[in-house]
N, C-alpha and C positions, 0 to 999 in steps of 0.2 A: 457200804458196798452195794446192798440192794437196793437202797436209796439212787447213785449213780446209775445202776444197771436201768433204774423204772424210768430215771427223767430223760438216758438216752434215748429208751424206749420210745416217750412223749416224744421227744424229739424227732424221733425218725416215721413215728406215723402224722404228726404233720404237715414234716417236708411230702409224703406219699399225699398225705389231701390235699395240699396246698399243687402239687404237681398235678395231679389227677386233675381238678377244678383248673387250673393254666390249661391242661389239655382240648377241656372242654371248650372252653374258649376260643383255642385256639381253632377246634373243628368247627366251631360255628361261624367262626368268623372266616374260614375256608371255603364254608358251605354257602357263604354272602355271593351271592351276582355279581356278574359285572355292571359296572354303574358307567355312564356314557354323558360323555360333552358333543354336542355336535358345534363349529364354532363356522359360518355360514356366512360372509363377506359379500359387500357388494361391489360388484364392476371393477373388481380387483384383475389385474392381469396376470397371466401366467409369467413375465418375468419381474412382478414386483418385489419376490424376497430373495433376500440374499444367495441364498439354499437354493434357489432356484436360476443366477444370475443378475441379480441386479446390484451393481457396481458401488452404491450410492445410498441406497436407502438401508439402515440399520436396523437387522431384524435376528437378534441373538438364540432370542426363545423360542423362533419357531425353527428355526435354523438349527438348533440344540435337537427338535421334538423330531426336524427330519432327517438327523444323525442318530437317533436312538432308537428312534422307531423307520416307519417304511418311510419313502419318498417315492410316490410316486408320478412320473414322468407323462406318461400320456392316460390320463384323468381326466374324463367329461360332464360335465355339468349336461342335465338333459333337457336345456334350451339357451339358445343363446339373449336370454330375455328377463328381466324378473320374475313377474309371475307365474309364467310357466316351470320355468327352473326350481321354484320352491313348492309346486305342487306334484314337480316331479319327486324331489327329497323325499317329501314328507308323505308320500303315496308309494313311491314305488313303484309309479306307474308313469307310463310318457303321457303328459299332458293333452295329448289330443284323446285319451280315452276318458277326458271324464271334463272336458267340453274349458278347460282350463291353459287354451291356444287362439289366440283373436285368426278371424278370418281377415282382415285387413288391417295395412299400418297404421293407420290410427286411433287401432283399441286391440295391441299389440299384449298390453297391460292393463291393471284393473285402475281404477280413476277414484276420486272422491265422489265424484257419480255415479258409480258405476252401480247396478241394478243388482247383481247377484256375486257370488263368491262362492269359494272350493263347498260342494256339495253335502249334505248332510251323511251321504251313501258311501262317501268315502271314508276308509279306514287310515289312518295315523299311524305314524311310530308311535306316536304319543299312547294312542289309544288301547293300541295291544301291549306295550307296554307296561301301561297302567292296571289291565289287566291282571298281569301277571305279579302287581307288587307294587309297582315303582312309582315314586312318587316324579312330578312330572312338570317344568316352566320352559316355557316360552320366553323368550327375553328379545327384545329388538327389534326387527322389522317385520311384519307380519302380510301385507301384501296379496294376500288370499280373500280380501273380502272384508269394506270396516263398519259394515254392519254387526248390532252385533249377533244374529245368528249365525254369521260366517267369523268370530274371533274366536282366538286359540283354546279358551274355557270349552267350546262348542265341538272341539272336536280333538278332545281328549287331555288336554292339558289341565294342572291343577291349578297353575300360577303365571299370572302373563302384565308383562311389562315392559314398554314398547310404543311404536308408532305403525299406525295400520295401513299403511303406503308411502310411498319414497319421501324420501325428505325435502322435493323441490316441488310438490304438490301443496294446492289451498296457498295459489301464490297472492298476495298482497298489490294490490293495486294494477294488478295486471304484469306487474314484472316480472319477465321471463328471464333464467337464466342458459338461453339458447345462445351458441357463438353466434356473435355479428351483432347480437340486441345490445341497445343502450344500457340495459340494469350488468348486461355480463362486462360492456367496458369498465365500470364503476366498482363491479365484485373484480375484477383483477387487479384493481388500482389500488384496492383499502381492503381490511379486514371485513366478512363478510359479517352478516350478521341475520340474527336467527329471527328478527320482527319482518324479515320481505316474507315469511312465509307461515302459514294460519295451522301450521304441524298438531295436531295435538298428540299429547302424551297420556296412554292408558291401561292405567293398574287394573288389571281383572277385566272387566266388563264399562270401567268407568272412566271417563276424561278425568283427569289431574290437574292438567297441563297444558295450554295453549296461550300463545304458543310455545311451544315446546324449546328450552334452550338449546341450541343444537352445539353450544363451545363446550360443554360439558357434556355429551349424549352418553360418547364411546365408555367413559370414564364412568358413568353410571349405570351404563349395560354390563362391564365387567364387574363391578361391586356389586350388581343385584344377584350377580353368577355367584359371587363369594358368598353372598348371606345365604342364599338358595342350598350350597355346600353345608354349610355351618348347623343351621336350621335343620336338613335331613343325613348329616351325617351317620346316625345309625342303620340308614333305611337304602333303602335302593335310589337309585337316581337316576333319570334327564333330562338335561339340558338342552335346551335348542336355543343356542344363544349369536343370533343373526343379526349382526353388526350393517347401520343399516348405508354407513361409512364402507368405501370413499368413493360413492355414488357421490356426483353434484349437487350441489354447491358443497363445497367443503368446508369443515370445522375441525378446530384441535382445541383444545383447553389452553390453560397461558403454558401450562407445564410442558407444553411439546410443540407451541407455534414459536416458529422460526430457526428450531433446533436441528434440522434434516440439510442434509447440503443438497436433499432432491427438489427441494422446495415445500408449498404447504402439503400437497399429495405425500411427499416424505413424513411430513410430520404428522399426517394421519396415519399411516402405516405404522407408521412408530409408535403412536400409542396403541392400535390394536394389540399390538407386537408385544407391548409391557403389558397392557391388561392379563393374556393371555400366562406371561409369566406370573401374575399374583395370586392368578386360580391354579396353576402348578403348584405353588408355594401352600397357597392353602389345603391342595392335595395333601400334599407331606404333611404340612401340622397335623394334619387327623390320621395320617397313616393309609390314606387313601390313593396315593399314587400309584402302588402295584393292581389297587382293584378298580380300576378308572382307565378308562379309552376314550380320548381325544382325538376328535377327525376334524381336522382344518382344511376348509375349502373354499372354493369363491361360485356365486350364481352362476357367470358368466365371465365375458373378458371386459378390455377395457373398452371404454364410451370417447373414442379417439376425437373426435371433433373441438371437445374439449381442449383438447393439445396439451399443455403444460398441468393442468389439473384433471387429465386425463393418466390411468396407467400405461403401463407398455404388454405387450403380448410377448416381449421376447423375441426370437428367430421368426416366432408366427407369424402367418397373415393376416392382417384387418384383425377387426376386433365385436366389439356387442353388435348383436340384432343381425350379423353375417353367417354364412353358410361354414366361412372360413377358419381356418384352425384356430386362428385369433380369437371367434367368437363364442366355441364353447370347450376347448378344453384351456383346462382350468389346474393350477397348484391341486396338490392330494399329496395331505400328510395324516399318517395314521402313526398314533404314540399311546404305547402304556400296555398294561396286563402284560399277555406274554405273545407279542407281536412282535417276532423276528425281524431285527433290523435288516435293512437294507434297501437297495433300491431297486423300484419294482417297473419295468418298462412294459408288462403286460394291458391289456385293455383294464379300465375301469371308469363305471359313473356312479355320480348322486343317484342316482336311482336305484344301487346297491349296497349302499346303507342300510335303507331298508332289512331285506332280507338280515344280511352281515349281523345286526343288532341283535333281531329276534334269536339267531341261533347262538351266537354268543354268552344269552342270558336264557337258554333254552325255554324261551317264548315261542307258543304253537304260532306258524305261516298262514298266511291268507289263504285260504285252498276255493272261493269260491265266485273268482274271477282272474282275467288275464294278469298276472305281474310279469313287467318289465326287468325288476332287478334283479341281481344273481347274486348270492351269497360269496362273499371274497375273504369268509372264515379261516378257511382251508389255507390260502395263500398269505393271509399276516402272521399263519401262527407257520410257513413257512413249509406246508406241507403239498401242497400243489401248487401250476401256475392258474392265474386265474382263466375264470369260464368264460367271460367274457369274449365274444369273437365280433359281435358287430355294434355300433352305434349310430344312430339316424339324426340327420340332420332335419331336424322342419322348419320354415317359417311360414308363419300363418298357420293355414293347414292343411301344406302343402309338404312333400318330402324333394327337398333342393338337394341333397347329397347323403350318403350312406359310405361309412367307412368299413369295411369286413377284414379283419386281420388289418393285416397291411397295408393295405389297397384301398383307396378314397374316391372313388364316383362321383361327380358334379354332372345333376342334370340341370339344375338349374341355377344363374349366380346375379346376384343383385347387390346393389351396397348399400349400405345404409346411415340415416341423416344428411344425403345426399353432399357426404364427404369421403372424398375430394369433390368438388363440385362437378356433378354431372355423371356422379356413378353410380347413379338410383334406378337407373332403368333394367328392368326385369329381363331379361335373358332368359327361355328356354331354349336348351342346346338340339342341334337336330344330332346331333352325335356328343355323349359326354366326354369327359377330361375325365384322366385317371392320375393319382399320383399315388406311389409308393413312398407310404411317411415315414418309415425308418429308416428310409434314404433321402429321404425330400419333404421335411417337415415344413416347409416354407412354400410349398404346392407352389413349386417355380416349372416344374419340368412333367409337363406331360404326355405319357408316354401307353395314351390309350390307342395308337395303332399299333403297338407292339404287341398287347396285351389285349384282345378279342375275347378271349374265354374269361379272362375275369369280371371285364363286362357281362360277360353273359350270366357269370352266376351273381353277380349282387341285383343287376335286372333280375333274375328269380328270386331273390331276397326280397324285394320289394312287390314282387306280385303274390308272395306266399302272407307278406305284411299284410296286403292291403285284402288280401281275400278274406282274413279273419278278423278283419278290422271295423269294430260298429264306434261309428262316430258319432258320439251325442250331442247335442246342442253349444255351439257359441256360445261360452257364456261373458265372454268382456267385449261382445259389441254393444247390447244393450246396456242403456244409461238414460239418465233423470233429464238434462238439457239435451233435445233434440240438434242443435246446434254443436255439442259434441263440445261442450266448453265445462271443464274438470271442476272449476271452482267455481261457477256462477257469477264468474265475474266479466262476464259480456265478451268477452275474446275468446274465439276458439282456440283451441291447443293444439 
């Protein structure tokens, strides 16, 4: 009998240890951070996914992420451009403060020439981040500069694999794929192919690749995101994983060409669309999905000229390198942790990321210069609207329109790639155009004589911007060919 009495004894202290140490565990791994994907698209449109409109091209998983998580609706990207847009992201700051906005269209963006790249002075998600713990990749298109004191190693990241400017740069024999040129009739006739252009591909600090396969790119920017998981799953995490697709020329692997009934544009969609499902998946396996925030976005809008291998804006107007709604806002889907679904019609940009991240993983703020972005903490976990009330349009570095709540200002409107033909020319208004976008998101109807005061206050918006506003140097007008020619291959660009 005391026999029985002692082994229940054993028994029942160490279920008590065995639970105690479950506990402990259990609190530590409560006490873990949140871990962050940021997934970063290019020249995607606001009605390329389903979830968002589009009729045709099949996009389940991200469609799932903005059913579960937020959706949100009017989401701006803070330039209608690449390289500004990603310096906006990854700074939190608008592009013209830290000299990362060309003063003219033709060094709008950074080039294989290009002279200089995002600043040493500037601070990272990456970097504070890192900071605080977390271990930290780059993965994609990088676009800030392909030097390499200007690559992602340099400014904050641990792990970078990628190509360091757009994928129709370091073209091959001078073949452009602009509409109307001889090489673009022949890339819409046949499958395109990745030798018309001298891409390289680079691990860390170093070429790999060149040129760089581009039928496989997408497919190996999502598996670097899986191993990257895999690798630090005890540890903290981001990803900055910027798909450098479905900018042009476009590629799909065999596994997704021809498969879209929206055409090849579909079928690049589509595989973003699965990659992004297998880094969900590999969430789960490690039990990381509850402690993991995913924010799916795009730079910019769509690169219409293109036409068929161009995205669509949706209801919006015009599309990249416009002042117009087409051109920078942008899909925003935020999934994971405990981000209250639903859908979110409030303001929001990339350039509140930023903040968003750091407080999330209670990471100390930048406190020792201007930030642009506003933390939108409060409103995914469902407890205010967000802060957000204006967003600035520039190109160049100039401010063409200002939208504050509601109400959208155009002082000044121009089009761009001179499509339709003949809509390139510069317009400053002697009186602007207003539109109300929660009434008129297609800036059809303007209704700036009715509305005089609201002029008058985003005109003081704009004069309160610009009084506290020190603009640093140009930095993607300088470049290596005085001639202004990207790849040294005797034609200007």
């Amino acid at each position: 009998m005391k026999t029985l009495i002692f082994k229940n004894l054993i028994i029942f202290l160490l279920i008590l240890f065995f639970k105690s140490c479950s506990d402990n565990v259990t609190a530590v791994k409560s006490n873990k951070k949140m871990n962050f994907i940021v997934v970063f698209v290019d020249d995607m449109g606001y009605g390329d996914l389903g979830s968002f409109g589009h009729p045709t091209i099949n996009t389940p998983n991200l469609d799932k992420m903005a059913y579960e998580g937020q959706k949100w609706t009017q989401f701006y990207s803070a330039s209608s451009v690449c390289t500004p847009s990603r310096a906006g992201l990854l700074t939190g700051r608008l592009p013209i403060r830290n000299g990362m906005i060309g003063a003219k269209d033709c060094c709008r963006v950074l080039f294989p020439d290009s002279k200089y790249g995002l600043p040493d002075s500037e601070i990272t998600i990456a970097e504070k981040l890192k900071e605080n713990g977390y271990k930290t990749a780059a993965i994609g298109k990088w676009h800030l500069g392909h030097k390499k004191e200007y690559l992602p190693l340099q400014h904050g990241f641990d792990y970078y694999f990628g190509i360091p400017y757009s994928n129709d740069m370091d073209k091959i024999n001078g073949e452009t794929c602009c509409p109307g040129s001889q090489y673009w009739q022949k890339y819409k006739a046949k499958k395109p192919e990745s030798t018309n252009y001298n891409v390289p591909l680079i691990e860390n600090n170093e070429i790999i690749e060149r040129p760089v396969d581009q039928t496989t790119i997408t497919k190996r920017f999502s598996n670097k995101a899986i191993e990257f998981i895999k690798k630090n799953k005890e540890d903290n995490f981001f990803i900055y994983l910027a798909h450098n697709l479905p900018h042009t020329p476009l590629y799909a692997s065999d596994e997704f060409l021809g498969k879209s009934k929206r055409g090849l544009y579909g079928d690049v969609i589509e595989e973003i669309d699965y990659g992004v499902g297998l880094i969900i998946e590999e969430l789960k396996k490690h039990k990381l999905d509850k402690n993991t925030i995913i924010v799916f976005t795009s730079d910019n809008g769509p690169w219409l000229p293109f036409e068929s291998h161009s995205g669509s804006a949706g209801l919006l107007r015009n599309g990249k390198a416009t002042s117009w709604e087409g051109g920078q806002r942008v899909p925003g889907i935020f999934w994971g942790g405990d981000i209250k679904p639903g859908i979110i019609s409030d303001l929001g940009s990339t350039m509140d990321i930023f903040p968003t991240l750091l407080e999330m993983s209670n990471t100390s703020l930048v406190s020792d210069r201007t930030m642009d972005g506003i933390s939108l903490k409060n409103t995914l976990l469902g407890k205010e609207p967000s802060k957000r009330e204006t967003v600035f349009y520039y190109r160049q570095r100039e401010i063409y329109a200002v939208r504050n709540l509601e109400y959208k200002a155009h002082f000044i409107t121009q089009g761009a790639y001179n499509y339709p033909k003949g809509s390139d020319k510069k317009i400053v208004l002697d009186k602007p155009l207003l539109y109300n976008l929660n009434i008129d998101p297609s800036e059809k109807y303007n209704i700036a004589d009715k509305y005089p005061e609201v002029i008058e206050k985003i005109n003081k918006i704009v004069e309160g911007h610009n009084k506290n506003l020190d603009k640093p140097k140009d930095l993607l007008e300088e470049r290596e060919f005085s001639n202004l020619d990207a790849d040294g291959d005797g034609i200007p660009d």
